[in-house]
N, C-alpha and C positions, 0 to 999 in steps of 0.2 A: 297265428290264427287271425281270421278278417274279422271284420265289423259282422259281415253276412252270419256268420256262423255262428258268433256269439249271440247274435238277439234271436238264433233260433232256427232263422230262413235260410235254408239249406239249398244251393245251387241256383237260387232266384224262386223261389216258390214264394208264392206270398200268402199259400193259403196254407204252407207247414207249421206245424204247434210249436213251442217253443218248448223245449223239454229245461223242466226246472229241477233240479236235485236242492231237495231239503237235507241240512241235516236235523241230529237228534234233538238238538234249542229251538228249531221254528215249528216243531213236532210237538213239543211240549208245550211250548207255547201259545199254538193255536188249539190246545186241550185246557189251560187251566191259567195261562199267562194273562201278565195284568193287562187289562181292557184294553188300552193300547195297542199294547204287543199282540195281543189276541186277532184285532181288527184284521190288523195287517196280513196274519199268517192268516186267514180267514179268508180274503177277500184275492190273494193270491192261489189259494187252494178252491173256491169258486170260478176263478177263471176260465170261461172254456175252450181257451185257446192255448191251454199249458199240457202238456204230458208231465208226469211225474213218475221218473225212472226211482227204483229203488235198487235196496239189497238185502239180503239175510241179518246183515250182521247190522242195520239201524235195525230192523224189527225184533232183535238183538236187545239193543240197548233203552228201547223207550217200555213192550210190552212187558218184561217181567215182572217190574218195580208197579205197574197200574194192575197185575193181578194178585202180587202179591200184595199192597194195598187192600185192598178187594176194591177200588176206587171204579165202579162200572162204567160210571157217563166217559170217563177217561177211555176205557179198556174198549167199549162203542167207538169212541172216535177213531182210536187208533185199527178198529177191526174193518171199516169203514174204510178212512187210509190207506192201507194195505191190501183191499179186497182192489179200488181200483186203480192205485198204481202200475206200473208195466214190472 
């Protein structure tokens, strides 16, 4: 793999997104993680120069446990996440 392809820029585009796969820890962590941790996955998920590619089986592992919960603000963030992932 190149340098090119890892930060994102795909064949010399300089105006390609940079596709970030989260997994299920910066998922939860940008719902309910300590302030810190929160920031971070927050202010990478505001970015608007990221696509965020997902899959079935993270939406899998973060939503069941926030509705079986009943924990809502969580269950929003993640409905949120999910709606405009690729």
């Amino acid at each position: 793999m190149n340098a090119k392809w890892l930060s994102g820029v795909a064949h010399g585009s300089r105006n390609a997104m940079i596709r970030t796969v989260f997994d299920s820890g910066v998922l939860i962590a940008g719902a309910k993680g300590i302030p810190a941790e929160r920031a971070k996955a927050l202010d990478m998920l505001r970015n608007p120069g990221r696509q965020f590619p997902t899959s079935p089986f993270l939406h899998l592992e973060v939503v069941p446990k926030a509705v079986f919960n009943k924990n809502r603000l969580e269950e929003r963030f993640f409905e949120i996440y999910f709606r405009n992932a690729e």
